[in-house]
C-alpha positions in Angstrom: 57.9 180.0 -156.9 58.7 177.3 -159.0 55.2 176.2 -160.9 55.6 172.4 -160.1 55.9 173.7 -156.1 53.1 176.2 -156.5 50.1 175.4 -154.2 47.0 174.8 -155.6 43.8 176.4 -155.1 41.5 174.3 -153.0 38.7 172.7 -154.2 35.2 174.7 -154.1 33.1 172.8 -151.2 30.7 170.2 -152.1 27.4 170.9 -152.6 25.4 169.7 -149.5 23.1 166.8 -150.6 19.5 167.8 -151.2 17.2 166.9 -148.8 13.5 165.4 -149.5 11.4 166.8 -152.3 8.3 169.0 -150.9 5.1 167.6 -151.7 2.2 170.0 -153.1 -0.2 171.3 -151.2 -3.3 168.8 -152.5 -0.7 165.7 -152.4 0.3 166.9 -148.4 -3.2 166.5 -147.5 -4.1 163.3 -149.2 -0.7 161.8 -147.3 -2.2 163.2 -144.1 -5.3 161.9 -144.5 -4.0 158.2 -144.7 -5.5 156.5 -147.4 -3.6 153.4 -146.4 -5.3 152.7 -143.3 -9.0 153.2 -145.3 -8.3 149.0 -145.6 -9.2 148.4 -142.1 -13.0 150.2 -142.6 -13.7 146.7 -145.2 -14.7 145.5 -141.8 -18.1 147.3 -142.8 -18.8 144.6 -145.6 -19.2 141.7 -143.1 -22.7 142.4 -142.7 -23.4 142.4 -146.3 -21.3 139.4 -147.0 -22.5 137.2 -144.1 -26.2 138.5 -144.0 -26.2 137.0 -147.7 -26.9 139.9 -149.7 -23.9 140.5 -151.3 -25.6 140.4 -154.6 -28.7 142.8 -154.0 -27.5 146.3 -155.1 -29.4 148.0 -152.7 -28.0 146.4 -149.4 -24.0 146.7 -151.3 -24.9 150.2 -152.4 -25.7 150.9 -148.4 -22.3 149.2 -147.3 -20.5 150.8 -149.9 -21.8 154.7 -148.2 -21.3 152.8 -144.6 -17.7 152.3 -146.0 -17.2 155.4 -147.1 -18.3 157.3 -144.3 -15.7 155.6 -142.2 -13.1 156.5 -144.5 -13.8 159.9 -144.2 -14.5 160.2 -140.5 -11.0 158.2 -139.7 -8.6 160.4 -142.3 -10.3 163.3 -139.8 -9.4 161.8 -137.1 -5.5 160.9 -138.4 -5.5 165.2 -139.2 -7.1 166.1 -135.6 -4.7 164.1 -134.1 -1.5 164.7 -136.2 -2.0 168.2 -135.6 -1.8 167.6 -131.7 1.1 165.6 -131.7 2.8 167.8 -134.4 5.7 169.0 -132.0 6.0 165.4 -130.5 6.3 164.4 -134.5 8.8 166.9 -135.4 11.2 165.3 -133.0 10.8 162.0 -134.0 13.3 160.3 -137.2 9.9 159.1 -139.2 7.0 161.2 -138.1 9.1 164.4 -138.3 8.2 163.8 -142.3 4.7 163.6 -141.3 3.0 166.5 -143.7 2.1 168.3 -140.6 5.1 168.0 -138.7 7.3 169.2 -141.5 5.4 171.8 -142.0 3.9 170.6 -145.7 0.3 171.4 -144.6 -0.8 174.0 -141.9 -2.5 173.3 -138.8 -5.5 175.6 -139.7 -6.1 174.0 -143.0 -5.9 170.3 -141.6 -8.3 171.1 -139.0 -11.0 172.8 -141.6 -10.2 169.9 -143.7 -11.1 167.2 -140.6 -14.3 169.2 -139.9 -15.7 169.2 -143.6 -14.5 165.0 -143.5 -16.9 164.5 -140.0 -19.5 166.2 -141.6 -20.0 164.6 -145.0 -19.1 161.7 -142.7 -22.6 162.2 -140.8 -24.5 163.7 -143.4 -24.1 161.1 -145.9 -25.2 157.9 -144.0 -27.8 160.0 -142.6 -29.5 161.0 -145.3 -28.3 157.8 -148.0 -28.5 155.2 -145.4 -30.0 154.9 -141.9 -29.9 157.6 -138.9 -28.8 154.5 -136.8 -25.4 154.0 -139.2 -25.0 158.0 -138.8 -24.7 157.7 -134.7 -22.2 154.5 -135.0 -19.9 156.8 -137.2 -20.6 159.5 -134.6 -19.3 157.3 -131.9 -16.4 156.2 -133.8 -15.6 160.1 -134.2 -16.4 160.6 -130.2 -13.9 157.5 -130.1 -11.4 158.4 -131.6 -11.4 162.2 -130.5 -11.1 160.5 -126.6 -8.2 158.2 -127.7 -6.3 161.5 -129.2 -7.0 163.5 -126.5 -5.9 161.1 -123.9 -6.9 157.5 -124.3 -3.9 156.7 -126.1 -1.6 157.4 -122.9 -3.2 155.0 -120.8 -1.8 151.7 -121.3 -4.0 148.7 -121.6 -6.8 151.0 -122.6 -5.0 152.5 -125.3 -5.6 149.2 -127.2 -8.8 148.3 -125.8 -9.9 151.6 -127.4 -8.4 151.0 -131.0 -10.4 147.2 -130.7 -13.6 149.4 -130.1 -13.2 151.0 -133.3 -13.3 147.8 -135.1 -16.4 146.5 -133.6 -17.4 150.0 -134.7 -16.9 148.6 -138.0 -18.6 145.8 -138.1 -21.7 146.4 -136.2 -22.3 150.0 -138.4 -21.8 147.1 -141.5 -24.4 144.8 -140.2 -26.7 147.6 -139.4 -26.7 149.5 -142.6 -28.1 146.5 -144.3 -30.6 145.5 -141.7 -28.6 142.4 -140.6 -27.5 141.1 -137.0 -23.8 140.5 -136.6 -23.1 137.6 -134.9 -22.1 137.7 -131.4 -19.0 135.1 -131.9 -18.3 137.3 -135.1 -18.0 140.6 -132.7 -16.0 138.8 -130.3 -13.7 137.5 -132.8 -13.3 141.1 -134.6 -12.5 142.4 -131.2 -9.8 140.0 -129.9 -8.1 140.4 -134.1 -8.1 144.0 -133.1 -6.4 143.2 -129.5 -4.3 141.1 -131.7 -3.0 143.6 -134.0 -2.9 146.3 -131.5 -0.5 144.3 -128.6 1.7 143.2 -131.5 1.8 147.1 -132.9 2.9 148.0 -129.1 5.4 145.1 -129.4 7.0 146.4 -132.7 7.1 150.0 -131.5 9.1 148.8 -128.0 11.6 146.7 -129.9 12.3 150.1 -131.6 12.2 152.1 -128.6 14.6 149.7 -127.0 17.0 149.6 -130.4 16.9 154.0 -130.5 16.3 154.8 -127.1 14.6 157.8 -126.8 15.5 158.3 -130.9 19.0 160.0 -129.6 16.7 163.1 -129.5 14.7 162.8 -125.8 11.8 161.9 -128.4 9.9 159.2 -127.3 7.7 156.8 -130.5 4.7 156.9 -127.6 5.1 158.0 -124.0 2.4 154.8 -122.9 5.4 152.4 -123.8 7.5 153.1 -120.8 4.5 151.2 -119.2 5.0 148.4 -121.5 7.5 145.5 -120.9 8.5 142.8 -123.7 7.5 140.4 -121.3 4.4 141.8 -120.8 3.6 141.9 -124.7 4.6 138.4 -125.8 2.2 137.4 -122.9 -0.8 139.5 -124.1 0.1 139.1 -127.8 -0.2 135.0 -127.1 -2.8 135.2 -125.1 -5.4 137.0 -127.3 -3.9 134.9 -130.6 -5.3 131.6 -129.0 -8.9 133.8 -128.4 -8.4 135.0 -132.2 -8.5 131.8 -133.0 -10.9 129.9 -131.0 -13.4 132.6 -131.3 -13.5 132.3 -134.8 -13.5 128.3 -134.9 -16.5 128.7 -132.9 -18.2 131.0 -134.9 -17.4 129.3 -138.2 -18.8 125.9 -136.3 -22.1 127.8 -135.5 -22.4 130.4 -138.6 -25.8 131.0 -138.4 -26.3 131.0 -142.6 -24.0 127.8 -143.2 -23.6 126.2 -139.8 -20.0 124.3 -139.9 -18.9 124.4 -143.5 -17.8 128.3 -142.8 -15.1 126.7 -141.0 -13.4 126.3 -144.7 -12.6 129.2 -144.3 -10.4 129.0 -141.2 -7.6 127.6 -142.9 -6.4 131.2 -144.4 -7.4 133.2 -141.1 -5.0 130.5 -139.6 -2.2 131.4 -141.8 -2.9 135.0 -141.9 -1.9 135.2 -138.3 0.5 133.1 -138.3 1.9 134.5 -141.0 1.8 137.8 -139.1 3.4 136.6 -136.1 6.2 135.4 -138.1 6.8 139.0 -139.7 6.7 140.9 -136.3 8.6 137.9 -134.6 11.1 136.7 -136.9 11.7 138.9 -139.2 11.2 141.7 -137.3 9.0 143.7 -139.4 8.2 147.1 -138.8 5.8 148.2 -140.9 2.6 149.6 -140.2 -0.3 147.1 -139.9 -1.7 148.7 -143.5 1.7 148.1 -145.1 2.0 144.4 -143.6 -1.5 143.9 -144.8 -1.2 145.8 -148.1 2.3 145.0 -149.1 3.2 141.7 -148.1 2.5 138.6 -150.7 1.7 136.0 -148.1 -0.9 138.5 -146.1 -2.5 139.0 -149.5 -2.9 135.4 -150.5 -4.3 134.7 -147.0 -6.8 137.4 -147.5 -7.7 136.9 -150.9 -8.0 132.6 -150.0 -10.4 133.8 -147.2 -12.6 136.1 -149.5 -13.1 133.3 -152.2 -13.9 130.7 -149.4 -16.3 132.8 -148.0 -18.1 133.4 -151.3 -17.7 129.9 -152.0 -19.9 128.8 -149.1 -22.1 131.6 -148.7 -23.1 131.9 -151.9 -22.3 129.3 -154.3 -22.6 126.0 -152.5 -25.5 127.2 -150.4 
């Protein structure tokens, strides 16, 4: 054959594209943990910042154990429950890469892992704190254990629940340092956490209606084919104007500073209107850490509200 006719050989195949990078063992376990979400247990220093004793070691060195306990008690409960849902993970497009669900970190060693985090969780406040502080973080572990095991299915409770967890937060604050949280103060923590949680449902629908069922049968959570849009915006709405007017009423009343707390409501205003516009608008899908964590505006808001709430407390007292 004539060498400008000859066939050529064919090309070798391509090498298939390499898929993600495995994580070490230790780094698999500190991403299943969840360090991320440790941002919503600040909720513990309310008690020492309103109560006024920010600035005695003693009372911050108690919130700062108070704080840590609930870190360690709530990465427990993110392995206990990642462990149960590791099957429902595996078929899903983002929690398949879940260290547990791709198989990165073993069931066993999770779980042994989530028992030594419970105990240093109980033992700590216990003997460093108050055995009042150690049965709050107890509760928050019974909590949390019910809202894996089934809480989390039942719709209208399953937020209700993760709200609990933040009062949780607070009152375990206020009592490690021998203070009483405010009653307006709870009820605004509660209807934040009512906030967040609807508008976590809402962006977790809008993604269930864009990937139906993720093209796999997989479902993101099986309690949101008992939530409606409709019904969403209506509860998201509803407990944004008790957000707000529970915390304009407590920063009227503040039992330290009476009605000049409510310079501070100006950045809690924007911070959830900020968020709204994220979820809403720009149809933001990140986790309520990463929105909290990542975005500049949420950051200014909660930085403005920290130095406001200095400000008054403690420097133009």
């Amino acid at each position: 054959m004539d060498a400008l006719t000859e066939e050529r050989p064919a090309p070798p195949p391509a090498a298939p594209a390499p898929g993600p990078r495995r994580r070490s063992g230790p780094i698999a376990l500190l991403v299943a943990m969840r360090p991320q979400e440790w941002i919503k247990n600040v909720l513990v220093f309310a008690g020492v910042l309103f109560s006024g004793r920010i600035d005695e070691g003693g009372a911050l060195a108690d919130a700062v154990v108070t704080f840590a306990a609930f870190c360690a008690i709530s990465s427990a409960g993110y392995l206990f429950n990642d462990v149960r849902d590791a099957e429902q993970d595996r078929r899903h497009p983002d929690k398949r890469r879940r260290p547990i669900a791709s198989g990165e970190l073993g069931p066993a060693l999770a779980l042994a892992v989530a028992a030594a985090l419970a105990a240093a969780a109980l033992a700590v406040p216990l003997a460093a704190v108050s055995p009042e502080v150690c049965g709050l973080v107890a509760a928050y572990a019974a909590i949390t254990v019910a809202y894996s095991l089934g809480l989390k299915h039942l719709v209208i409770l399953d937020v209700m629940t993760i709200a609990s967890l933040f009062i949780l937060r607070v009152v375990a604050g206020a009592v490690a340092v021998d203070a009483k949280a405010s009653e307006f103060l709870l009820v605004c923590t509660g209807m934040l956490a009512l906030f967040l949680g609807f508008t976590k449902r809402r962006q977790e629908a809008i993604l269930e209606e864009a990937e139906p069922g993720n093209g796999e049968g997989a479902v993101t959570r099986p309690v949101l084919e008992h939530y409606s849009l409709p019904f969403l915006d209506q509860m998201v709405a509803m407990v944004t104007a008790s957000a707000i007017l529970s915390y304009v009423i407590y920063a009227v009343n503040s039992p330290r500073v009476g009605s000049r707390m409510l310079a501070t409501a100006p950045p809690v205003l924007y911070g959830i209107f900020r968020y709204l516009y994220l979820i809403y608008d720009r149809r933001d899908t990140r986790s309520t850490a990463a929105i909290l964590l990542e975005d500049p505006g949420m950051i200014l808001a909660g930085l403005t509200w920290v130095l406001a709430a200095v400000a008054v407390l403690y420097v133009f007292d």
